[in-house]
N, C-alpha and C positions, 0 to 999 in steps of 0.2 A: 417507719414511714408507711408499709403497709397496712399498719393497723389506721393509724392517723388519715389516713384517704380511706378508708372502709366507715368511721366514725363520721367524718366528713358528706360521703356521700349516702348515709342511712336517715343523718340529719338535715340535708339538701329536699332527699326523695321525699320524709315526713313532713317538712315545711310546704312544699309544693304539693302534695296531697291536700293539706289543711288550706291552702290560699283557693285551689283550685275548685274544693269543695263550695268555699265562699265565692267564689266569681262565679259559679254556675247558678245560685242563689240570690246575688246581687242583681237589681233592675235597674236598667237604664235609666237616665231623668235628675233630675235635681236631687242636691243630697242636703242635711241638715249640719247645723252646728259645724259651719267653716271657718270660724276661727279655730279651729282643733289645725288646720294649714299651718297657721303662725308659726316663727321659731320661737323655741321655749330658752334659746338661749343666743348670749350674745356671741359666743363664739360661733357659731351655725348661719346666725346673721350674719355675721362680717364675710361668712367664707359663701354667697351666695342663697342663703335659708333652710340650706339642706345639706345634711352632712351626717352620714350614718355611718363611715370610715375613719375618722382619725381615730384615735387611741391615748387619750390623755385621762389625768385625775382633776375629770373637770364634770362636780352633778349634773349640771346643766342639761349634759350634750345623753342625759340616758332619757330626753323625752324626745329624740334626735332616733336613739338606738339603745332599747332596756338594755341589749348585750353587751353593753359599755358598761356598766353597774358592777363590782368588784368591790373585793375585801381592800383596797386602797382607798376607799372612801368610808374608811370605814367613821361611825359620827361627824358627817360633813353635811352642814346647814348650806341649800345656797336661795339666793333671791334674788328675783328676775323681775324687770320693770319696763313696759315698752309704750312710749307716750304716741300712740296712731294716729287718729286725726282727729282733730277738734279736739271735742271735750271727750274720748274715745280713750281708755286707759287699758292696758291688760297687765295679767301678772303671775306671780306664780311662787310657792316657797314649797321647798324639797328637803328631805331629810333622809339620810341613809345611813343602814344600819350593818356591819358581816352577821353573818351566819355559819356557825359550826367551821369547817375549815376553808370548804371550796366555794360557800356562797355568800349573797349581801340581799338585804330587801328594804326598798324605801317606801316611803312616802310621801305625797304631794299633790297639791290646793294650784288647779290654773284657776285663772278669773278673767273674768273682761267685767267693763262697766261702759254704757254706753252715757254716762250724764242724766242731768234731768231735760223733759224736754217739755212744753206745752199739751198740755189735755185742750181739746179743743171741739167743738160743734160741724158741721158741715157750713155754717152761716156764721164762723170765724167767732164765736162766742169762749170766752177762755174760758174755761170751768177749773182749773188748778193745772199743779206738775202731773206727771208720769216718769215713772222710771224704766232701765231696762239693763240687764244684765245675764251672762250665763258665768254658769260653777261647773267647773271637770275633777273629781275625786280622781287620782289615781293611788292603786297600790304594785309596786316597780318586786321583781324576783329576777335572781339571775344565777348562774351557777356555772364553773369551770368546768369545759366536759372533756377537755386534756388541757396541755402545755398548751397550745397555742388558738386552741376554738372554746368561744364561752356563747353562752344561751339565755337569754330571757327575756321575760313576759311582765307586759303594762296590763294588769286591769281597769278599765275606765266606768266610771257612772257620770253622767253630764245630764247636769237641769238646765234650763234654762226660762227666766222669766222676765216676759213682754209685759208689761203694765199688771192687767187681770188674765194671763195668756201661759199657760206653761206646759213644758215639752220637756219630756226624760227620751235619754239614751243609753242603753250599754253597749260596752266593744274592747276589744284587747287591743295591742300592739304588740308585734310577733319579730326577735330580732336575733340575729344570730353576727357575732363579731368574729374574723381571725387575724392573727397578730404573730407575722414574724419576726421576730426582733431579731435575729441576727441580718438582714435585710431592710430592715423597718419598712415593713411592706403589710397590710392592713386592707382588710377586706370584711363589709357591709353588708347585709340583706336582711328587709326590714319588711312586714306585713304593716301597715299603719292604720289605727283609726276600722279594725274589721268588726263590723258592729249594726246597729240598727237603732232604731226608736221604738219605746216601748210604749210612749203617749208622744201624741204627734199635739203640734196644736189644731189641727182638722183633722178630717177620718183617713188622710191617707197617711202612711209611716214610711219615713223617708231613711235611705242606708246615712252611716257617717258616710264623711267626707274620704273614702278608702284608697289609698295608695298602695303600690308594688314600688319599693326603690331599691336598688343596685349599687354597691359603689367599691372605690379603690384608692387607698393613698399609699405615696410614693416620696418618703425621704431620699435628697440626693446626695449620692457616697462624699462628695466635696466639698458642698454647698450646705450651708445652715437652710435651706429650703426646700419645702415637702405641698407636694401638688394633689389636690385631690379633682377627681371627677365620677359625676354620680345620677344617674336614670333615674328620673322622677319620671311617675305618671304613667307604668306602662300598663298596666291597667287600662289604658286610654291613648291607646299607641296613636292614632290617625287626629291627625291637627288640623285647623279648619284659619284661614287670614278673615280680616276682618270683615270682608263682602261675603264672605259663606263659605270660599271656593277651596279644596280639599289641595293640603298643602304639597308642596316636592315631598320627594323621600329624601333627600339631604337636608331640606328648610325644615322637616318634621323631626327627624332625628334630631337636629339641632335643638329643638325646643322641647326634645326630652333631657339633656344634659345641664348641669351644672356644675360651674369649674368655680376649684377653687384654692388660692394657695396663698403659703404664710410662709412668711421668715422668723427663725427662730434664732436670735443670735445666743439665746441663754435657755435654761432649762425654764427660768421664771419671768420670762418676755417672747412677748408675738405678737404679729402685726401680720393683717389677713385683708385680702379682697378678693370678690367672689364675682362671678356673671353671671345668672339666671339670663338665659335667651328666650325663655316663653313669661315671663313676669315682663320684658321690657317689651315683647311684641303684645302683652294684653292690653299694657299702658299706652299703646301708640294711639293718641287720637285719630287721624286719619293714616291712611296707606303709606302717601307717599310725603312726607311734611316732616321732618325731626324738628323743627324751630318749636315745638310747640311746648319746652320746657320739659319734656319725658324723655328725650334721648339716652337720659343716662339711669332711667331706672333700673337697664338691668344689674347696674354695678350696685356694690354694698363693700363697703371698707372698715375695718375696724382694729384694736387692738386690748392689748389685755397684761396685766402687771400681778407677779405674787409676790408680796412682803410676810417673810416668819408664814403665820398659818392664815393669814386672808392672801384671795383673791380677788381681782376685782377686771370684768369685762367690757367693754363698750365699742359700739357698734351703730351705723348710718347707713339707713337703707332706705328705699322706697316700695310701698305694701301697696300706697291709692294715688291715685295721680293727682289729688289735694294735696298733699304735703311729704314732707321727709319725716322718717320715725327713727326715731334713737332710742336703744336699747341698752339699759344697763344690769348687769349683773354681776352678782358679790356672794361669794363661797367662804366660809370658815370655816377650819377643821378644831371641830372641840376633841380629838384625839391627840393632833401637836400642842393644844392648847393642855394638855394634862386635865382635862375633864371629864 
Protein backbone atom coordinates (compact mmCIF):
# COMPACT_ATOMS: atom_id res chain seq x y z
CA UNK A 1 0.00 0.00 0.00
CA UNK A 2 2.93 2.02 0.78
CA UNK A 3 4.51 1.65 -2.34
CA UNK A 4 1.15 2.23 -4.33
CA UNK A 5 0.66 5.82 -2.61
CA UNK A 6 4.39 6.77 -3.07
CA UNK A 7 3.85 5.65 -7.13
CA UNK A 8 0.59 7.53 -6.93
CA UNK A 9 1.83 10.71 -5.51
CA UNK A 10 5.21 11.03 -7.71
CA UNK A 11 2.74 10.63 -10.72
CA UNK A 12 0.03 13.37 -9.18
CA UNK A 13 3.26 15.80 -8.38
CA UNK A 14 4.83 15.11 -12.28
CA UNK A 15 1.33 15.63 -13.87
CA UNK A 16 0.80 18.84 -12.10
CA UNK A 17 4.27 20.13 -12.72
CA UNK A 18 3.61 19.45 -16.54
CA UNK A 19 -0.13 21.10 -16.52
CA UNK A 20 1.24 23.96 -14.47
CA UNK A 21 4.17 24.49 -16.62
CA UNK A 22 1.48 24.88 -19.43
CA UNK A 23 -1.02 27.30 -17.70
CA UNK A 24 1.76 29.72 -16.81
CA UNK A 25 2.42 29.63 -20.79
CA UNK A 26 -1.25 29.63 -21.86
CA UNK A 27 -2.94 33.33 -22.70
CA UNK A 28 -5.90 34.50 -21.81
CA UNK A 29 -8.52 35.12 -24.98
CA UNK A 30 -10.11 33.04 -27.46
CA UNK A 31 -8.91 29.63 -28.22
CA UNK A 32 -8.93 27.75 -31.64
CA UNK A 33 -10.39 24.45 -32.85
CA UNK A 34 -13.48 23.97 -30.34
CA UNK A 35 -14.89 21.26 -31.63
CA UNK A 36 -11.84 19.25 -29.93
CA UNK A 37 -14.99 20.14 -26.83
CA UNK A 38 -17.16 17.53 -28.44
CA UNK A 39 -17.66 13.94 -26.89
CA UNK A 40 -15.93 11.65 -29.01
CA UNK A 41 -18.16 9.20 -27.66
CA UNK A 42 -21.69 8.05 -27.10
CA UNK A 43 -21.30 6.78 -23.92
CA UNK A 44 -19.61 10.27 -22.53
CA UNK A 45 -22.72 11.87 -24.20
CA UNK A 46 -25.26 10.19 -22.56
CA UNK A 47 -23.63 10.57 -19.19
CA UNK A 48 -23.39 14.38 -19.38
CA UNK A 49 -20.32 15.01 -22.30
CA UNK A 50 -17.71 14.31 -19.99
CA UNK A 51 -16.54 11.55 -18.45
CA UNK A 52 -12.88 10.69 -17.61
CA UNK A 53 -13.85 8.05 -14.56
CA UNK A 54 -15.84 5.02 -15.54
CA UNK A 55 -13.74 2.08 -16.46
CA UNK A 56 -15.12 0.04 -19.09
CA UNK A 57 -14.00 -1.90 -22.48
CA UNK A 58 -15.35 0.80 -24.33
CA UNK A 59 -12.62 2.65 -27.33
CA UNK A 60 -14.62 5.39 -27.47
CA UNK A 61 -14.43 6.86 -23.92
CA UNK A 62 -9.92 7.00 -24.33
CA UNK A 63 -10.58 10.36 -26.29
CA UNK A 64 -12.61 11.07 -22.88
CA UNK A 65 -9.35 9.70 -20.83
CA UNK A 66 -5.94 8.08 -22.96
CA UNK A 67 -5.70 6.18 -19.41
CA UNK A 68 -8.67 4.23 -20.23
CA UNK A 69 -6.63 2.53 -23.27
CA UNK A 70 -5.54 -1.23 -22.05
CA UNK A 71 -4.59 -4.47 -23.39
CA UNK A 72 -8.54 -5.34 -23.20
CA UNK A 73 -9.05 -3.73 -26.20
CA UNK A 74 -6.72 -5.21 -27.60
CA UNK A 75 -7.88 -5.04 -31.93
CA UNK A 76 -10.94 -3.20 -31.21
CA UNK A 77 -12.41 -0.96 -34.29
CA UNK A 78 -14.86 1.64 -32.89
CA UNK A 79 -17.07 4.42 -34.87
CA UNK A 80 -18.49 7.37 -33.94
CA UNK A 81 -21.13 9.59 -35.77
CA UNK A 82 -22.77 12.78 -34.26
CA UNK A 83 -25.34 14.50 -36.56
CA UNK A 84 -25.01 18.51 -34.89
CA UNK A 85 -26.99 20.97 -36.55
CA UNK A 86 -28.02 21.44 -39.94
CA UNK A 87 -25.86 20.16 -42.47
CA UNK A 88 -23.11 20.06 -39.55
CA UNK A 89 -21.59 16.37 -39.29
CA UNK A 90 -18.64 15.00 -36.97
CA UNK A 91 -17.00 11.78 -36.67
CA UNK A 92 -14.36 9.73 -35.81
CA UNK A 93 -12.80 5.87 -36.27
CA UNK A 94 -10.27 4.43 -33.60
CA UNK A 95 -8.34 1.48 -33.57
CA UNK A 96 -6.34 -0.07 -30.93
CA UNK A 97 -3.65 -2.13 -30.60
CA UNK A 98 -1.68 -4.13 -26.92
CA UNK A 99 1.72 -3.67 -26.63
CA UNK A 100 4.29 -6.12 -24.97
CA UNK A 101 2.51 -7.01 -21.65
CA UNK A 102 1.60 -3.92 -19.63
CA UNK A 103 0.59 -1.59 -22.67
CA UNK A 104 -1.80 -0.88 -25.76
CA UNK A 105 -1.44 2.01 -28.47
CA UNK A 106 -4.23 3.29 -30.97
CA UNK A 107 -5.16 5.14 -33.44
CA UNK A 108 -7.71 7.63 -34.68
CA UNK A 109 -9.19 10.17 -37.43
CA UNK A 110 -11.78 12.92 -35.60
CA UNK A 111 -13.59 14.94 -38.43
CA UNK A 112 -16.14 17.52 -38.69
CA UNK A 113 -17.73 18.73 -41.87
CA UNK A 114 -19.48 21.85 -41.87
CA UNK A 115 -21.55 21.15 -45.57
CA UNK A 116 -21.41 23.22 -48.54
CA UNK A 117 -22.29 26.61 -48.27
CA UNK A 118 -22.73 29.78 -50.88
CA UNK A 119 -19.43 31.70 -52.15
CA UNK A 120 -20.86 34.83 -52.50
CA UNK A 121 -19.90 38.85 -53.23
CA UNK A 122 -20.60 41.66 -50.89
CA UNK A 123 -23.57 42.77 -53.54
CA UNK A 124 -25.09 39.23 -52.98
CA UNK A 125 -23.61 38.01 -56.48
CA UNK A 126 -23.28 33.99 -56.21
CA UNK A 127 -19.94 33.08 -57.60
CA UNK A 128 -20.21 29.00 -56.64
CA UNK A 129 -19.95 26.56 -53.33
CA UNK A 130 -17.43 26.77 -50.66
CA UNK A 131 -16.60 24.19 -48.26
CA UNK A 132 -15.35 23.92 -44.72
CA UNK A 133 -14.12 21.37 -42.61
CA UNK A 134 -11.46 20.26 -39.82
CA UNK A 135 -9.19 16.87 -39.45
CA UNK A 136 -7.55 15.86 -35.70
CA UNK A 137 -4.80 12.94 -36.31
CA UNK A 138 -4.54 11.36 -33.05
CA UNK A 139 -1.91 8.68 -31.84
CA UNK A 140 -3.46 7.26 -28.17
CA UNK A 141 -0.26 5.34 -25.69
CA UNK A 142 -1.04 3.97 -22.39
CA UNK A 143 0.54 1.73 -19.92
CA UNK A 144 -0.05 -0.11 -16.46
CA UNK A 145 2.00 1.54 -13.82
CA UNK A 146 0.63 -0.97 -11.04
CA UNK A 147 -2.46 -3.10 -10.30
CA UNK A 148 -4.66 -0.42 -10.01
CA UNK A 149 -3.04 3.21 -11.69
CA UNK A 150 -2.55 3.10 -15.49
CA UNK A 151 -1.20 6.21 -17.72
CA UNK A 152 -1.47 7.82 -21.05
CA UNK A 153 -0.96 10.08 -23.60
CA UNK A 154 -3.02 11.36 -26.83
CA UNK A 155 -0.75 12.93 -29.40
CA UNK A 156 -2.89 15.41 -31.46
CA UNK A 157 -2.09 17.19 -35.04
CA UNK A 158 -5.39 19.31 -36.16
CA UNK A 159 -5.77 21.15 -39.64
CA UNK A 160 -8.35 22.82 -40.34
CA UNK A 161 -9.70 24.10 -43.62
CA UNK A 162 -12.06 27.39 -44.36
CA UNK A 163 -12.66 27.63 -48.04
CA UNK A 164 -8.96 29.07 -49.14
CA UNK A 165 -8.22 29.40 -45.25
CA UNK A 166 -6.03 26.88 -43.22
CA UNK A 167 -4.76 26.52 -39.65
CA UNK A 168 -2.55 23.55 -38.02
CA UNK A 169 -2.46 22.81 -34.39
CA UNK A 170 -0.44 20.43 -32.19
CA UNK A 171 -1.22 19.32 -28.46
CA UNK A 172 -1.44 16.18 -26.21
CA UNK A 173 -3.89 14.88 -23.87
CA UNK A 174 -2.51 13.92 -20.54
CA UNK A 175 -4.66 11.16 -18.47
CA UNK A 176 -3.96 9.24 -15.58
CA UNK A 177 -6.83 6.43 -14.64
CA UNK A 178 -7.35 4.52 -11.09
CA UNK A 179 -9.40 1.62 -10.53
CA UNK A 180 -10.33 -0.25 -7.47
CA UNK A 181 -12.07 -3.08 -8.10
CA UNK A 182 -12.65 -4.68 -5.16
CA UNK A 183 -14.76 -1.27 -4.34
CA UNK A 184 -15.51 -0.45 -7.81
CA UNK A 185 -14.44 2.88 -7.18
CA UNK A 186 -12.56 4.69 -10.13
CA UNK A 187 -10.83 7.88 -10.37
CA UNK A 188 -10.00 10.37 -13.40
CA UNK A 189 -7.54 13.21 -14.07
CA UNK A 190 -7.04 14.39 -17.40
CA UNK A 191 -4.76 17.34 -19.03
CA UNK A 192 -7.04 17.84 -22.38
CA UNK A 193 -6.38 19.43 -25.73
CA UNK A 194 -2.60 21.05 -24.08
CA UNK A 195 -1.36 22.51 -27.26
CA UNK A 196 -1.07 25.50 -29.54
CA UNK A 197 -1.31 26.53 -33.31
CA UNK A 198 1.48 26.27 -35.30
CA UNK A 199 -0.28 28.41 -38.37
CA UNK A 200 -3.10 30.42 -37.38
CA UNK A 201 -5.37 31.67 -40.12
CA UNK A 202 -4.11 35.45 -39.15
CA UNK A 203 -0.79 36.43 -37.44
CA UNK A 204 -2.03 35.85 -34.00
CA UNK A 205 -1.86 31.92 -32.77
CA UNK A 206 -4.42 30.98 -30.69
CA UNK A 207 -3.94 27.88 -27.58
CA UNK A 208 -6.35 24.64 -28.18
CA UNK A 209 -9.39 24.68 -26.42
CA UNK A 210 -7.34 23.50 -22.84
CA UNK A 211 -9.22 21.78 -20.01
CA UNK A 212 -8.10 20.67 -16.35
CA UNK A 213 -10.88 17.69 -15.47
CA UNK A 214 -11.24 15.78 -12.26
CA UNK A 215 -13.54 12.98 -11.72
CA UNK A 216 -14.81 9.92 -9.63
CA UNK A 217 -17.17 6.98 -10.04
CA UNK A 218 -19.04 5.13 -7.75
CA UNK A 219 -20.68 1.60 -8.18
CA UNK A 220 -23.38 0.79 -5.48
CA UNK A 221 -22.65 -2.35 -3.24
CA UNK A 222 -26.67 -3.29 -3.87
CA UNK A 223 -27.75 -1.58 -6.51
CA UNK A 224 -26.83 -2.39 -10.43
CA UNK A 225 -26.10 1.67 -10.32
CA UNK A 226 -22.83 3.60 -10.60
CA UNK A 227 -22.75 7.47 -10.21
CA UNK A 228 -20.16 9.51 -11.59
CA UNK A 229 -19.34 13.20 -10.96
CA UNK A 230 -16.55 15.19 -12.63
CA UNK A 231 -14.84 19.13 -12.58
CA UNK A 232 -14.70 20.49 -15.91
CA UNK A 233 -13.16 23.79 -16.67
CA UNK A 234 -10.88 24.35 -13.73
CA UNK A 235 -8.66 25.99 -15.60
CA UNK A 236 -11.40 28.52 -15.71
CA UNK A 237 -12.61 28.49 -12.21
CA UNK A 238 -14.60 32.06 -11.98
CA UNK A 239 -18.05 31.89 -14.15
CA UNK A 240 -19.65 35.03 -15.32
CA UNK A 241 -24.27 34.78 -16.01
CA UNK A 242 -25.32 36.10 -18.90
CA UNK A 243 -25.28 40.23 -18.12
CA UNK A 244 -21.50 39.86 -17.27
CA UNK A 245 -21.97 39.61 -13.52
CA UNK A 246 -19.32 37.31 -11.72
CA UNK A 247 -21.35 34.35 -10.47
CA UNK A 248 -22.03 32.91 -6.42
CA UNK A 249 -19.41 30.58 -5.39
CA UNK A 250 -22.11 27.76 -5.06
CA UNK A 251 -23.91 28.85 -8.68
CA UNK A 252 -19.90 28.74 -10.00
CA UNK A 253 -19.08 25.55 -8.63
CA UNK A 254 -22.13 24.25 -9.75
CA UNK A 255 -21.19 24.95 -13.29
CA UNK A 256 -17.89 23.35 -12.97
CA UNK A 257 -19.50 19.79 -12.27
CA UNK A 258 -21.15 17.09 -14.26
CA UNK A 259 -23.21 14.24 -12.98
CA UNK A 260 -23.65 11.51 -14.31
CA UNK A 261 -25.18 7.84 -13.84
CA UNK A 262 -26.15 4.50 -15.45
CA UNK A 263 -27.93 1.50 -14.54
CA UNK A 264 -26.34 -1.49 -15.45
CA UNK A 265 -28.71 -4.38 -15.07
CA UNK A 266 -26.07 -6.82 -17.10
CA UNK A 267 -22.41 -6.80 -17.91
CA UNK A 268 -23.69 -5.96 -21.77
CA UNK A 269 -26.53 -3.35 -21.16
CA UNK A 270 -26.68 0.41 -19.79
CA UNK A 271 -28.70 3.15 -19.76
CA UNK A 272 -27.08 6.52 -18.73
CA UNK A 273 -28.23 10.39 -18.09
CA UNK A 274 -26.14 13.02 -17.35
CA UNK A 275 -26.67 17.02 -16.33
CA UNK A 276 -24.11 19.41 -17.57
CA UNK A 277 -25.13 22.79 -15.30
CA UNK A 278 -22.99 25.30 -17.38
CA UNK A 279 -23.85 23.72 -21.20
CA UNK A 280 -27.72 24.37 -19.82
CA UNK A 281 -26.94 27.97 -18.39
CA UNK A 282 -24.85 28.87 -21.80
CA UNK A 283 -28.15 27.72 -23.73
CA UNK A 284 -30.30 29.97 -21.64
CA UNK A 285 -31.61 32.50 -23.86
CA UNK A 286 -32.54 35.09 -21.50
CA UNK A 287 -31.99 35.19 -17.45
CA UNK A 288 -34.97 34.66 -16.34
CA UNK A 289 -37.52 32.77 -19.16
CA UNK A 290 -37.06 28.71 -19.28
CA UNK A 291 -40.21 28.62 -21.87
CA UNK A 292 -37.84 29.16 -24.32
CA UNK A 293 -37.44 25.40 -25.47
CA UNK A 294 -33.73 25.14 -23.68
CA UNK A 295 -34.67 24.18 -20.25
CA UNK A 296 -33.52 20.92 -20.74
CA UNK A 297 -30.33 21.29 -22.43
CA UNK A 298 -28.47 20.33 -19.60
CA UNK A 299 -29.86 16.83 -19.59
CA UNK A 300 -28.31 13.96 -22.22
CA UNK A 301 -29.73 10.32 -21.95
CA UNK A 302 -28.71 7.56 -23.66
CA UNK A 303 -27.92 3.83 -23.83
CA UNK A 304 -25.81 1.08 -25.22
CA UNK A 305 -26.16 -2.76 -26.06
CA UNK A 306 -23.16 -5.59 -26.68
CA UNK A 307 -24.00 -8.66 -28.90
CA UNK A 308 -21.03 -11.60 -29.30
CA UNK A 309 -18.03 -9.04 -30.25
CA UNK A 310 -20.09 -5.66 -31.34
CA UNK A 311 -21.08 -3.01 -29.53
CA UNK A 312 -23.31 -0.42 -30.29
CA UNK A 313 -23.90 3.16 -28.27
CA UNK A 314 -26.62 5.87 -28.64
CA UNK A 315 -27.07 8.93 -27.12
CA UNK A 316 -29.52 12.54 -27.23
CA UNK A 317 -28.00 15.53 -26.22
CA UNK A 318 -28.09 19.25 -26.81
CA UNK A 319 -24.43 20.98 -28.15
CA UNK A 320 -26.60 24.52 -29.86
CA UNK A 321 -29.75 25.74 -28.96
CA UNK A 322 -30.93 24.97 -32.78
CA UNK A 323 -31.37 21.57 -32.54
CA UNK A 324 -30.95 18.05 -30.68
CA UNK A 325 -27.73 15.81 -31.63
CA UNK A 326 -27.84 12.19 -31.54
CA UNK A 327 -24.76 10.33 -31.29
CA UNK A 328 -24.16 6.96 -32.39
CA UNK A 329 -21.31 4.67 -31.86
CA UNK A 330 -20.36 1.02 -32.84
CA UNK A 331 -17.24 -0.92 -31.43
CA UNK A 332 -16.06 -4.51 -32.89
CA UNK A 333 -13.47 -6.54 -31.40
CA UNK A 334 -11.60 -8.32 -34.44
CA UNK A 335 -9.86 -10.27 -31.33
CA UNK A 336 -13.46 -12.14 -30.26
CA UNK A 337 -13.97 -12.21 -33.76
CA UNK A 338 -10.77 -14.56 -34.23
CA UNK A 339 -8.96 -12.23 -36.42
Amino acid sequence: MRELFNTMRKIFILYFLVLSNFWVCAQEGNTAFTYLLLPGSARAAALGGTNISIVENDLSLIYQNPGFLGQEMDKTLNVNYLSYVGDVKLGSVTFAKAFKERSAWGIGVNYSSYGNMLETTKDDEILGDLSASDICGNIFFSSDLTETLRGGITAKFVYSNYWNNTAIGLGVDLGISYYNRDKDFSIGLVGKNLGRQVKAYDEELLNLPWDIQLGFSQRLGHAPIRYSITGVYLNQWKSYDLQGEKDSFSKNLFKHLVVGVEVLPTENFWIGVGYNAKRGSDMSLTMNDSSNGNKWAAFSIGAGLKVKSFSIGCSVAKYHPAATSVMLSVSTSLAEMKL
